[in-house]
C-alpha positions as MATLAB code, in Angstrom:
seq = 'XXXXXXXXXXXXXXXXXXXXXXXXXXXXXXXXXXXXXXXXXXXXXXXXXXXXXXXXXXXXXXXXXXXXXXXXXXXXXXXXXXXXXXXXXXXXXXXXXXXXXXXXXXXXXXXXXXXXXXXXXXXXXXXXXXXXXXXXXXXXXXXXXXXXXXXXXXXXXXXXXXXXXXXXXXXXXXXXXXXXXXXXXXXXXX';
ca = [
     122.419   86.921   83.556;
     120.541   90.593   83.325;
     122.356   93.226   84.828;
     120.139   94.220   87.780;
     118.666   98.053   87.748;
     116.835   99.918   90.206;
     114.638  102.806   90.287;
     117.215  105.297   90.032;
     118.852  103.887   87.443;
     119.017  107.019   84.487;
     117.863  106.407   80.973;
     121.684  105.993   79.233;
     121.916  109.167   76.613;
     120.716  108.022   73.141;
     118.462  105.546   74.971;
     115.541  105.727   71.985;
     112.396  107.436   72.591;
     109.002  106.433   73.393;
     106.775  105.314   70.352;
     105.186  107.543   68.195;
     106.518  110.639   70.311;
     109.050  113.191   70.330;
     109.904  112.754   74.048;
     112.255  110.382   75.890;
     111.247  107.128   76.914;
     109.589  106.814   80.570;
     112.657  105.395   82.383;
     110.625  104.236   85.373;
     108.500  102.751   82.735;
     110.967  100.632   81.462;
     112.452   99.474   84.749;
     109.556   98.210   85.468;
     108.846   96.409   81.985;
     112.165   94.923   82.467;
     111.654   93.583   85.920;
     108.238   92.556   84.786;
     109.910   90.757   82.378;
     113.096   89.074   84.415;
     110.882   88.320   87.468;
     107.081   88.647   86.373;
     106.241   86.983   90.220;
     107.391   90.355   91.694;
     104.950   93.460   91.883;
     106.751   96.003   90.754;
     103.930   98.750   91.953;
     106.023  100.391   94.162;
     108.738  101.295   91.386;
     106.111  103.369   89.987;
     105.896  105.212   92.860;
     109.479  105.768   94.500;
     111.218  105.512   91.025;
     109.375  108.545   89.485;
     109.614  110.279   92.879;
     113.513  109.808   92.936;
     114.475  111.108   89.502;
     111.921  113.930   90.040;
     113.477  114.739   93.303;
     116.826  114.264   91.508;
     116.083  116.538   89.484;
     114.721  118.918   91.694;
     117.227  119.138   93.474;
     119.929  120.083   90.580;
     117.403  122.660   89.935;
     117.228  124.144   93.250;
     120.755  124.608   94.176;
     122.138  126.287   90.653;
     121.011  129.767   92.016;
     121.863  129.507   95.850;
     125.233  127.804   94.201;
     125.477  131.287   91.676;
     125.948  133.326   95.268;
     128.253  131.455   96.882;
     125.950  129.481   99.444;
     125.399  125.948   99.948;
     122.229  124.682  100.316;
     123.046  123.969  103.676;
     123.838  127.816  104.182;
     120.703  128.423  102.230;
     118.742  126.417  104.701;
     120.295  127.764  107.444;
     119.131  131.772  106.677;
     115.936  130.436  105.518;
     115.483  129.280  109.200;
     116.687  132.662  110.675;
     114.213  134.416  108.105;
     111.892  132.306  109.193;
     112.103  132.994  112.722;
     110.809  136.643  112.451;
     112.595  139.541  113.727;
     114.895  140.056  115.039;
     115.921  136.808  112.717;
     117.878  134.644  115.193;
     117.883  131.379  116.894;
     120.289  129.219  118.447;
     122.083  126.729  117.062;
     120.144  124.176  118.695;
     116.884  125.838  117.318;
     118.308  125.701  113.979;
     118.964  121.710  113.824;
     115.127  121.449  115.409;
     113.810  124.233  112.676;
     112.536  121.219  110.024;
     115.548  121.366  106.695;
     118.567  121.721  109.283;
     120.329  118.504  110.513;
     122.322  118.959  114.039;
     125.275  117.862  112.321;
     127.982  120.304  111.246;
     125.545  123.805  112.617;
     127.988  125.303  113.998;
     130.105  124.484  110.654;
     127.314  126.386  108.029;
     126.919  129.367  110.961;
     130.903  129.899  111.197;
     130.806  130.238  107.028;
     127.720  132.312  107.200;
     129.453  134.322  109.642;
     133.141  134.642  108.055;
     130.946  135.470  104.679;
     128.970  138.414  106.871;
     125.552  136.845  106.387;
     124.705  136.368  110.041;
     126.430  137.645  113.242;
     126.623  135.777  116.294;
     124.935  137.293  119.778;
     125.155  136.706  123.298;
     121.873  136.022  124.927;
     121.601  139.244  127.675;
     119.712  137.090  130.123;
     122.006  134.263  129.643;
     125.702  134.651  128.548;
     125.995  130.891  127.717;
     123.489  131.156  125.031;
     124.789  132.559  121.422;
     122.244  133.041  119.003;
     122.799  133.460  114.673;
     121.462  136.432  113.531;
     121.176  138.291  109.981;
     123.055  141.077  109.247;
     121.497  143.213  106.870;
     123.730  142.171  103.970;
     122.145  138.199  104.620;
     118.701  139.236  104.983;
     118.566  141.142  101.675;
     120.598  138.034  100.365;
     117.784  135.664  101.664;
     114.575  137.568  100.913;
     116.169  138.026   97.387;
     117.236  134.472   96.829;
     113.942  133.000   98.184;
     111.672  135.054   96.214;
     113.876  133.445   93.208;
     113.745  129.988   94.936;
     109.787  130.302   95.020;
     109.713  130.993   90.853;
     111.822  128.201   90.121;
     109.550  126.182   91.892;
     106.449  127.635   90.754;
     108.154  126.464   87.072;
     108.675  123.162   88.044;
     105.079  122.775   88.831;
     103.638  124.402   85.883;
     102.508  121.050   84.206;
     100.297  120.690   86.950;
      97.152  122.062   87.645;
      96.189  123.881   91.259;
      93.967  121.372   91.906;
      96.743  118.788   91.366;
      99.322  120.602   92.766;
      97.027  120.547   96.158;
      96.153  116.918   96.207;
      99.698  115.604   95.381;
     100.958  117.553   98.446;
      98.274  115.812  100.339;
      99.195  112.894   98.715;
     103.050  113.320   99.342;
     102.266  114.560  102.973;
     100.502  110.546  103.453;
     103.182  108.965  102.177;
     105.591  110.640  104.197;
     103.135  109.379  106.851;
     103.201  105.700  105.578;
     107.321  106.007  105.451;
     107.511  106.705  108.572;
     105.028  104.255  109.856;
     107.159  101.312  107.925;
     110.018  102.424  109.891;
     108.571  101.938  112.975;
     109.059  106.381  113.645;
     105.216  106.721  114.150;
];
């Protein structure tokens, strides 16, 4: 019996490469000849899709973290002083604004701001109107860290997109933006 694969599944190293080129084979392209071939009945269409956008988001996201990971941060604590950079000055929010800011889960907040804080990236204030309230803010120290790290963030992903066009860069965040739309829908969240 054929060893089931699935999208994700990497191209194993010395896998040959495609015909007539000097490149790697397409291993969503031969996922999807193999299933084509073990079970021909199936339609195998949306392999193209989610496979490619899982090894490119793989990929991504190796890509992403080596410089945040160079000073220290997580991504996590990256997200986290994004958020607060985000937020304008005086660059705070509360903890609860962080897990509602879009990259942040609630889980494990308080976690990323107590390393962010030990580290001296943000500082932790008392709301004057309302003692109950703390709110994260940058120090100075994180919001030169941030403004440095995102400018860098920005080029690496300005590299990763160079194969593509402006025009293509625009409609494949359209088109990304409708599937996330269409995900969404299929679980029943819209």
């Amino acid at each position: 019996m054929a060893k089931n694969r699935n999208a994700a599944d990497a191209v194993p190293a010395g896998s040959p490469p495609a015909p007539d080129s000097g490149e790697r084979a397409d291993a969503v392209a031969s996922i999807v000849a193999d299933w084509r071939r073990e079970r021909p009945e199936l339609d195998t269409a949306p392999l193209e899709v989610f496979g490619r956008l899982h090894r490119a988001f793989l990929r991504y996201s190796t890509a992403i973290s080596r410089p945040v990971e160079r000073r220290g941060l997580s991504m996590a604590g990256f997200d986290v002083l994004t958020a607060l950079r985000r937020a304008g000055a005086p660059f705070r929010r509360t903890a609860g604004e962080l897990a509602d800011s879009g990259l942040i889960s609630s889980a494990g907040v308080t976690l990323r701001i107590d390393r962010l804080e030990k580290d001296g990236l943000i500082r932790r204030e008392r709301d004057p109107q309302d003692r109950r309230v703390v709110h994260s803010r940058l120090t100075d120290e994180g919001l030169s860290l941030i403004d440095e790290l995102f400018s860098e963030h920005l080029e690496n992903e300005r590299r990763m997109l160079a194969g593509l066009s402006a025009a293509e860069c625009a409609e494949l965040a359209r088109l990304l933006e409708k599937l996330e739309r269409s995900v969404l829908s299929a679980e029943g969240g819209e």
